[in-house]
VONUVEX-485083 format. One record per residue (C-alpha): y, x, z negated; residue in one letter; residue number from 1. Coordinates in steps of 0.1 Angstrom, whole numbers, plus 2048, in hexadecimal, padded with zeros to 3 digits. Example, Ala and Ser with C-alpha at 12.3 -4.5 7.8 and 13.67 -1.06 7.14 Angstrom:
2
    Y    X    Z  r    k
  7D3  87B  7B2  A    1
  7F5  889  7B9  S    2
***
This chain:
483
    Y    X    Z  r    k
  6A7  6C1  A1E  X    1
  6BF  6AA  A27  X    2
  6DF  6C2  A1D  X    3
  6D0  6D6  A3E  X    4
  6E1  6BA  A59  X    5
  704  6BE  A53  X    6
  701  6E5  A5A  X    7
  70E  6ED  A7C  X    8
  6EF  701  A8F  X    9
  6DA  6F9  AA8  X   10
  6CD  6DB  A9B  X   11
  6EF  6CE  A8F  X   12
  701  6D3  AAE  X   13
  700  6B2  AB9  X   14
  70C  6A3  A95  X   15
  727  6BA  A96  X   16
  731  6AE  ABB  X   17
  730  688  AB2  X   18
  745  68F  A92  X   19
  762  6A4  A9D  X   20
  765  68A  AC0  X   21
  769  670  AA5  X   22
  780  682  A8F  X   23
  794  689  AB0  X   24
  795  664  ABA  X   25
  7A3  657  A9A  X   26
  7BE  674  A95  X   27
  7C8  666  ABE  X   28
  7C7  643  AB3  X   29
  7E1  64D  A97  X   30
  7F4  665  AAA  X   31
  7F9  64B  AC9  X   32
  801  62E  AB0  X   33
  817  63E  A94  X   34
  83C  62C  A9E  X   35
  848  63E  A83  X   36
  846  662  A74  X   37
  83B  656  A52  X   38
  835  637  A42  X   39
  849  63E  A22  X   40
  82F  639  A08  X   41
  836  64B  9E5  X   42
  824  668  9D7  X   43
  815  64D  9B9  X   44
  807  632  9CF  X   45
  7F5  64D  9E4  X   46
  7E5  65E  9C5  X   47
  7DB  63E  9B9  X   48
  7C4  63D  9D9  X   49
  7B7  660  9D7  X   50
  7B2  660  9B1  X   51
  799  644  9B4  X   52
  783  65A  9CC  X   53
  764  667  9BA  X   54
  75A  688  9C9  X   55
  73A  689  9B8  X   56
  72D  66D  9CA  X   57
  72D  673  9EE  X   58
  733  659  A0C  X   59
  711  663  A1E  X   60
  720  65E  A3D  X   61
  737  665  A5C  X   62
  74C  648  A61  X   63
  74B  63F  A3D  X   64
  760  65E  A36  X   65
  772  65C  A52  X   66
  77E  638  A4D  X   67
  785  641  A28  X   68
  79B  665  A34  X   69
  7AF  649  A50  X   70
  7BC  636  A2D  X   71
  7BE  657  A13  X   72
  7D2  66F  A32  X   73
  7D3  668  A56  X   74
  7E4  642  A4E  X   75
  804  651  A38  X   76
  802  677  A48  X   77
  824  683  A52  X   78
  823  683  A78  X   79
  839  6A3  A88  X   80
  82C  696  AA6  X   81
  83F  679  AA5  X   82
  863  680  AB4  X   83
  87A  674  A96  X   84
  869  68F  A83  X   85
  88A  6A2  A7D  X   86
  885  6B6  A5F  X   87
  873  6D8  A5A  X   88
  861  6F2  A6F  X   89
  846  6DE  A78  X   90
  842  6DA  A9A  X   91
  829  6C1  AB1  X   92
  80B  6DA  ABB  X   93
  7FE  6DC  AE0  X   94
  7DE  6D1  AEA  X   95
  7D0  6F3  AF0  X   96
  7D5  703  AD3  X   97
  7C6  6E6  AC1  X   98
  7A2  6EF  ADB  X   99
  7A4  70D  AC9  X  100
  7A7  704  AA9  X  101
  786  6ED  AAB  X  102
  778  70C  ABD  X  103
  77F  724  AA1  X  104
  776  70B  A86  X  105
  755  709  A93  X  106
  74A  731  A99  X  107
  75F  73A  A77  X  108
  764  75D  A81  X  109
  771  770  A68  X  110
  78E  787  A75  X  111
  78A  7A4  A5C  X  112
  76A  7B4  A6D  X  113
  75E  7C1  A90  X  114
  73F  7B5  A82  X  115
  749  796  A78  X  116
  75D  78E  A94  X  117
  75B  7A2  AB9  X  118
  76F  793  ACE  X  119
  787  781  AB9  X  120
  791  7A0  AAD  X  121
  79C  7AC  AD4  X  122
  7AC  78C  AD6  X  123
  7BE  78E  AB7  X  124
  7C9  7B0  AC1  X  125
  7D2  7AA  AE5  X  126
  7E8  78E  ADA  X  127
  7FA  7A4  ABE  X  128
  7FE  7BF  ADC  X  129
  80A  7A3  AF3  X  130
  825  796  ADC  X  131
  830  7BC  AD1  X  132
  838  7C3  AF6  X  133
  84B  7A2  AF8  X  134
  863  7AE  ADC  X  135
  863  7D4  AE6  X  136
  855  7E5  ACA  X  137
  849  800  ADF  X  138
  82A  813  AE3  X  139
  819  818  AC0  X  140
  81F  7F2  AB5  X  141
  806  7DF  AA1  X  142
  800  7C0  A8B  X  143
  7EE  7A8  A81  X  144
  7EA  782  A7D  X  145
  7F5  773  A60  X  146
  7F6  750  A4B  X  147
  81A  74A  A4F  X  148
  83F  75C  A50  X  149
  83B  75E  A2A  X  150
  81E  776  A2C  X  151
  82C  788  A46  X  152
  84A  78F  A36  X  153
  838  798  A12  X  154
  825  7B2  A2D  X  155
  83D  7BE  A3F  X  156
  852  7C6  A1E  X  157
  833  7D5  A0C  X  158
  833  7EA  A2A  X  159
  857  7F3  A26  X  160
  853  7F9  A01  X  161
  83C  814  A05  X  162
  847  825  A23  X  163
  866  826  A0A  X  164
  853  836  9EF  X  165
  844  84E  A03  X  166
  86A  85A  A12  X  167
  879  859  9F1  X  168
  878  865  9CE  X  169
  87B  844  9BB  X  170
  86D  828  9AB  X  171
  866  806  9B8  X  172
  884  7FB  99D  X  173
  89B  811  9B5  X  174
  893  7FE  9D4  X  175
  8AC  7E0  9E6  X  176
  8A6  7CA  9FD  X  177
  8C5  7BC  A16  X  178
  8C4  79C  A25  X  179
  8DC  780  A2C  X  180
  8E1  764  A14  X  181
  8D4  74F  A31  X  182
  8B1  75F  A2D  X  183
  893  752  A23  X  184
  886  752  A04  X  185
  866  764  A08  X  186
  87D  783  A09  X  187
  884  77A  9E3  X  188
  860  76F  9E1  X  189
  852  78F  9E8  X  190
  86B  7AD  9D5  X  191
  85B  79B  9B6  X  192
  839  799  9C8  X  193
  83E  7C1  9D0  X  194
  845  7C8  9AE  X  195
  86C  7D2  9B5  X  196
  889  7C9  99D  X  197
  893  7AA  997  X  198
  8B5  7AF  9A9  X  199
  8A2  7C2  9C4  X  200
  8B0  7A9  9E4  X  201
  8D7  7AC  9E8  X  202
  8E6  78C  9F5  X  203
  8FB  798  A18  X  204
  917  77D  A20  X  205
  917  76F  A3D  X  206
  931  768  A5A  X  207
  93D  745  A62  X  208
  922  73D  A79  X  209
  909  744  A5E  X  210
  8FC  768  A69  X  211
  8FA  787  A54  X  212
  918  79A  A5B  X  213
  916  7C0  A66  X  214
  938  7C9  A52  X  215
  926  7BD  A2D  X  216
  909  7CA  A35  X  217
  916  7EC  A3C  X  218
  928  7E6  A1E  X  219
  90E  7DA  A07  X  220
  8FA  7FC  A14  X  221
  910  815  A07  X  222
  918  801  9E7  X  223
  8F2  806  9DE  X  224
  8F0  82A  9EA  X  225
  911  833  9D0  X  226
  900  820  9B3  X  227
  8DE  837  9B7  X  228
  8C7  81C  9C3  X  229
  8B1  81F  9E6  X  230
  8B5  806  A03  X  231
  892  7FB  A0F  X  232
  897  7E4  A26  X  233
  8AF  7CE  A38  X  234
  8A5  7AA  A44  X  235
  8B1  79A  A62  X  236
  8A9  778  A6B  X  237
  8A1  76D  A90  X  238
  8A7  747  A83  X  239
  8AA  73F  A62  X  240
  89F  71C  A54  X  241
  8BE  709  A4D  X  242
  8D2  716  A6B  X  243
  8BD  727  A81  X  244
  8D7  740  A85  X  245
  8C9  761  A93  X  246
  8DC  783  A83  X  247
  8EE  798  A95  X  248
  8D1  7AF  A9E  X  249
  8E1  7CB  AB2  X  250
  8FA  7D4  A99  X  251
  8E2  7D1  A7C  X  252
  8C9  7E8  A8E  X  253
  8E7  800  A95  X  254
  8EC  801  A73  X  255
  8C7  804  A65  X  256
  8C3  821  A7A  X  257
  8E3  832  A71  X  258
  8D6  830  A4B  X  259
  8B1  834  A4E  X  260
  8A7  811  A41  X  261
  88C  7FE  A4A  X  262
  896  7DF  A65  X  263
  881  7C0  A5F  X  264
  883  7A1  A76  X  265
  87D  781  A68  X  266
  878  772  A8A  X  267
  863  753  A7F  X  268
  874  73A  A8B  X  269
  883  74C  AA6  X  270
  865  75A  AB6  X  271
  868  740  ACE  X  272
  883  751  ADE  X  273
  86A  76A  AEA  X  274
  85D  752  B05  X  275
  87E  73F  B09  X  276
  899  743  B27  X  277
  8B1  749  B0A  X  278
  89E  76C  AFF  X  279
  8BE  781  AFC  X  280
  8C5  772  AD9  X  281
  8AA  78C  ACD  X  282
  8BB  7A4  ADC  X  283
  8B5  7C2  AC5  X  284
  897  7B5  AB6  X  285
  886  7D0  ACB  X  286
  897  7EA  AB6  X  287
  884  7DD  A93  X  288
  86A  7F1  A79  X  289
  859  7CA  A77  X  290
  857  7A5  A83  X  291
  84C  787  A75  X  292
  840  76F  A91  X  293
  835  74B  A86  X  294
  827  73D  AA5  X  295
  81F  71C  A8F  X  296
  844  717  A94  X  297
  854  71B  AB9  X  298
  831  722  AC8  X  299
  824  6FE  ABF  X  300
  808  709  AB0  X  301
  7F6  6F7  A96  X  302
  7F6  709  A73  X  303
  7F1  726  A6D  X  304
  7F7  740  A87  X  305
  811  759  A7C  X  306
  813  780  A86  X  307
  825  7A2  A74  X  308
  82D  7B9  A91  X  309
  834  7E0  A88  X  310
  848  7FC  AA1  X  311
  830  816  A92  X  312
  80A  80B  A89  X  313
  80B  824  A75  X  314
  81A  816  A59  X  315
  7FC  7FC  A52  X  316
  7EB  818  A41  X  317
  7FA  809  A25  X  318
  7E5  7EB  A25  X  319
  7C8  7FB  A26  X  320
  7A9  7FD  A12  X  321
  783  80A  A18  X  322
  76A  7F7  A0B  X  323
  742  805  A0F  X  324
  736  7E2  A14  X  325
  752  7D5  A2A  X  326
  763  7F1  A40  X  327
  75C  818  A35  X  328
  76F  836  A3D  X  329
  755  83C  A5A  X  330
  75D  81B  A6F  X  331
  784  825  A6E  X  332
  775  849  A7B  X  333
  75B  838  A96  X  334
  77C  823  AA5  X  335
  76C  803  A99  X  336
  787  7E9  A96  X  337
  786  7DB  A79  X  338
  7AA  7C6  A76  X  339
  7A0  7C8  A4E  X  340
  7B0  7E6  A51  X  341
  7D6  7DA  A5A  X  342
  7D4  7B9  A44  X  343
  7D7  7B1  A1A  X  344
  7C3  796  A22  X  345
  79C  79D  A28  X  346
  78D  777  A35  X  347
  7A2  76E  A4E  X  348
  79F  74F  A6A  X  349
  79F  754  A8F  X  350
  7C2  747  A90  X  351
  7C8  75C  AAF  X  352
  7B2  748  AC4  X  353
  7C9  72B  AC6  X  354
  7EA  742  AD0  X  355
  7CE  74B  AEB  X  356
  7C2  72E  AF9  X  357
  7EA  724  AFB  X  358
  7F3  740  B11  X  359
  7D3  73E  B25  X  360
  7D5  71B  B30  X  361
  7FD  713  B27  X  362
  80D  734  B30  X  363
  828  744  B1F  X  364
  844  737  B33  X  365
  837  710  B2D  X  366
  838  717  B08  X  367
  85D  728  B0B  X  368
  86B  708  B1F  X  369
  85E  6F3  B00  X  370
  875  707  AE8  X  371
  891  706  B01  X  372
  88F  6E3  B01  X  373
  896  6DC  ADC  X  374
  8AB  6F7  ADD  X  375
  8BC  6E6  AF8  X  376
  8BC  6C6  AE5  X  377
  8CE  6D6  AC2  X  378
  8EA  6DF  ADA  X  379
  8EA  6BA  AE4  X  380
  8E9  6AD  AC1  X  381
  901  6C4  AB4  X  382
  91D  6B3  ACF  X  383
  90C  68F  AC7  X  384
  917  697  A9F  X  385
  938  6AF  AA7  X  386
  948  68A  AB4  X  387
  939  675  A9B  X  388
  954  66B  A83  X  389
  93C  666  A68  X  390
  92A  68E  A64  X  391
  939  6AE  A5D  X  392
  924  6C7  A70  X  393
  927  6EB  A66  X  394
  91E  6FF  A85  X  395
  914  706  AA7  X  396
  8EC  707  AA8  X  397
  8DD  727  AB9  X  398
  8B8  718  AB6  X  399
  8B2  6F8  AB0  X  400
  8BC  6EA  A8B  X  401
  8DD  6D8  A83  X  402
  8EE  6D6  A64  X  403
  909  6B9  A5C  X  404
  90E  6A3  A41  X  405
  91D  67B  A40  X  406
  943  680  A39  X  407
  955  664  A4A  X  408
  979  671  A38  X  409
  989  68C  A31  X  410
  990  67D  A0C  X  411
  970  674  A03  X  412
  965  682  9E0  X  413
  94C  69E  9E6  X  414
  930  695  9C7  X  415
  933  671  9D9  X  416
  92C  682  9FB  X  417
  912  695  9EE  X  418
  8FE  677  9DD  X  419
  904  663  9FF  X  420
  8F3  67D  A15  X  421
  8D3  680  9F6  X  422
  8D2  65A  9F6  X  423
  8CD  659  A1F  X  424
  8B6  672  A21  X  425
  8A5  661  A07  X  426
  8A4  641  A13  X  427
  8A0  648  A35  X  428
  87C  65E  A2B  X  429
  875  63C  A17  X  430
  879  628  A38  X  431
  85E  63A  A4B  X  432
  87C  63D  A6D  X  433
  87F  65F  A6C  X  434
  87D  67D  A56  X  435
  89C  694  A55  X  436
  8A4  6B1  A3B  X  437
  8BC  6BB  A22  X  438
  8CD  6E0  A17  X  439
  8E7  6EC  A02  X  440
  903  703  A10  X  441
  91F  70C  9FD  X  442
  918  6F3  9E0  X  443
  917  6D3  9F2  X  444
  8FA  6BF  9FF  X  445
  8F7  6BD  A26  X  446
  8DC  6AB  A3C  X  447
  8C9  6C0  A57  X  448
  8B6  6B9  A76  X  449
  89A  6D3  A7E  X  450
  892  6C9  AA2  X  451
  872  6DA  AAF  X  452
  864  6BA  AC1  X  453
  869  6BC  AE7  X  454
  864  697  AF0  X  455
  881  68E  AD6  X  456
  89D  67E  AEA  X  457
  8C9  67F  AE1  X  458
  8C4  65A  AD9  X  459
  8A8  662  AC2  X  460
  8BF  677  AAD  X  461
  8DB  65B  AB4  X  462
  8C3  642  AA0  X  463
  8BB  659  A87  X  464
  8E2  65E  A84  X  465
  8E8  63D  A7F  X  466
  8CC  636  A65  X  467
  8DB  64E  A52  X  468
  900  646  A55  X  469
  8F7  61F  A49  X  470
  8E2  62E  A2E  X  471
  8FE  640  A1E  X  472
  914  626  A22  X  473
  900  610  A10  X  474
  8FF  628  9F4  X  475
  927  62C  9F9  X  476
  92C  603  9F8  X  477
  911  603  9D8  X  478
  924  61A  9C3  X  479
  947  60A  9CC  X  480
  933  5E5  9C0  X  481
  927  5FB  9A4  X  482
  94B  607  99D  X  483
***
């Protein structure tokens, strides 16, 4: 039966060997050649390719597929390894981390189980011990790995919803949420997933350097208690997306504590920080109910590897659900560790094993001095763009994004400013020089540089400056023709 071959056992060991070493080549070949991030090519002349691909009649072979995957993918891929890739939280992955994803690929443990998994469930649980200690959650911490800050937040609120439930005579309809209106919006995303009112997450306003501010928070908390309702959580961020601005986490905790509410971190951008020279930015972060970690962010780790992080393990009794077939009442009783137990999900990848290998051959302090160095090169570009006639920038970074927008005059019309800065961000992603991207703050479209690359340089964001400005001057000069 020829179907038997491509299984990876003994016998296909060899195959499988062969076939991942020339996978690994091509993705080098690509990787060392790509001069640019992306080559630009629309969404309609790609499908146009893949449409054409019949599925029902396979290649037969190897190369064949792999010389058809180079042309479909790996040819117009968006490369965040390449240093003029400016625009989200992607970041370029280290080598390690990428062993153990071919390692964990391969043995497919599945992390829900003891007895589907043995030692990747010490590791996973070592690591989540590991990274509780680094953010001083104390001595009854625990967690688990997750697919991404989303799910961690959707957890850790789930966690907080019930733990509110259980405090309080109420109704899920009586239950807020706080966080700033710099948050992300998974915290939106999951009061409707959690069933809670459709105005469930009150907007705090921020402070001028885009971080929640203590005073309308304290504020917003007693507003809620006088109109009946229950306050289930607040949510600090330890980096948010468009700023990377990290809360002010000692006051917020102050307050949480004073009130009895629930203190989640969003820390997945800022996670980082736990390895960095620059750690006393979470200061207070010790002092939360949960984390969210995304080590597929400031770890430079390839997707996915994300954590939520408790003070008391307790509380993951609300995730958890006996099954006969899968993990009975009995195993919970005979200390099996069954991580099933903490998690909503049940199949679950060995993501932990490439956090692992990262801190066994990398250290922890090698990972922190990559963060510090983009962090170091925000602070860099910020001065580069704070003398450049031609931007606006709106603050100061604390991690490592900038936010700005072209504006050579004082007079020019804002709806014209704003089409500019589209047009260049448009037309420079058409290019293929760089990728860069965009936000709205207070009505009006800015441009913003997410810079988690270590190897890129001040004169790489120069260039990508400068492709910009003459982009949106060319749009400028257009409409004045056009006018």
């Amino acid at each position: 039966m020829q179907a038997l071959s491509h299984l990876l056992d003994a016998a296909g060991a060899d195959r499988y060997r062969l076939a991942v070493a020339d996978g690994a080549q091509r993705v080098a070949r690509r990787i060392t050649a790509a001069g640019r991030p992306f080559t630009g090519i629309s969404p309609a002349r790609l499908a146009a390719d893949i449409d054409t691909i019949d599925l029902d009649h396979p290649l037969g072979d190897t190369t064949a597929a792999l010389d058809e995957l180079d042309r479909v993918y790996l040819r117009d891929a968006v490369y965040f390894h390449h240093p003029r890739y400016l625009a989200h939280l992607n970041c370029p992955v280290v080598v390690p981390a990428l062993l153990g994803e071919t390692v964990l690929s391969a043995i497919n443990s599945s992390l829900d189980t003891w007895d589907q998994s043995a030692g990747g469930t010490l590791i996973e649980r070592r690591l989540i011990d590991w990274t509780a200690r680094r953010i001083g959650l104390g001595p009854l911490a625990d967690g688990v790995f997750t697919s991404g800050g989303t799910q961690s937040n959707v957890h850790a609120l789930m966690l907080a919803r019930d733990e509110a439930l259980d405090r309080f005579a109420c109704g899920a309809g009586d239950l807020r949420i706080f966080a700033s209106e710099y948050a992300h919006f998974s915290v939106t995303k999951a009061a409707k997933l959690l069933g809670l009112a459709e105005d469930a997450v009150i907007s705090v306003p921020g402070t001028a350097d885009r971080r929640m501010s203590p005073e309308a928070l304290r504020r917003s908390l007693a507003a809620c208690r006088e109109a009946g309702l229950v306050p289930m959580a607040v949510v600090a961020t330890a980096g948010t997306t468009d700023f990377g601005s990290v809360d002010p986490l000692p006051q917020l905790a102050d307050l949480c504590r004073r009130t009895g509410v629930w203190l989640h971190v969003d820390a997945a951008y800022g996670c980082g920080l736990l390895v960095s020279r620059r750690r006393r930015l979470l200061d207070g972060i010790e002092r939360a109910d949960s984390v969210t970690v995304d080590y597929h962010k400031s770890f430079f780790q390839p997707v996915s590897s994300s954590a939520i992080l408790v003070r008391d393990r307790a509380v993951l009794r609300h995730a958890t659900y006996h099954a006969d077939y899968l993990n009975p009442k009995r195993a919970a009783e005979e200390q099996i560790p069954n991580q099933v137990d903490k998690s909503p999900q049940t199949t679950r990848r060995f993501d932990a094993l490439k956090l692992w290998l990262t801190l066994r051959i990398m250290g922890p302090d090698a990972v922190g001095s990559l963060f510090d160095a983009v962090v170091d090169l925000a602070d860099a570009g910020w001065r580069l763009l704070d003398a450049d006639p031609r931007f606006e920038i709106l603050v100061r970074p604390q991690l490592s994004t900038l936010v700005f927008r072209y504006l050579p005059s004082s007079d020019m019309d804002a709806e014209e400013a704003d089409a500019a800065n589209l047009y260049a961000r448009k037309a420079i992603a058409e290019s293929g020089e760089a990728m860069v991207a965009g936000t709205v703050v207070d009505g009006r479209h800015y441009l913003k540089l997410t810079l988690l690359n270590p190897r890129t340089t001040v004169d790489d964001i120069g260039t990508v400056l400068d492709l910009l400005a003459h982009h949106a001057e060319t749009y400028v000069g257009s409409s004045l023709v056009a006018a």
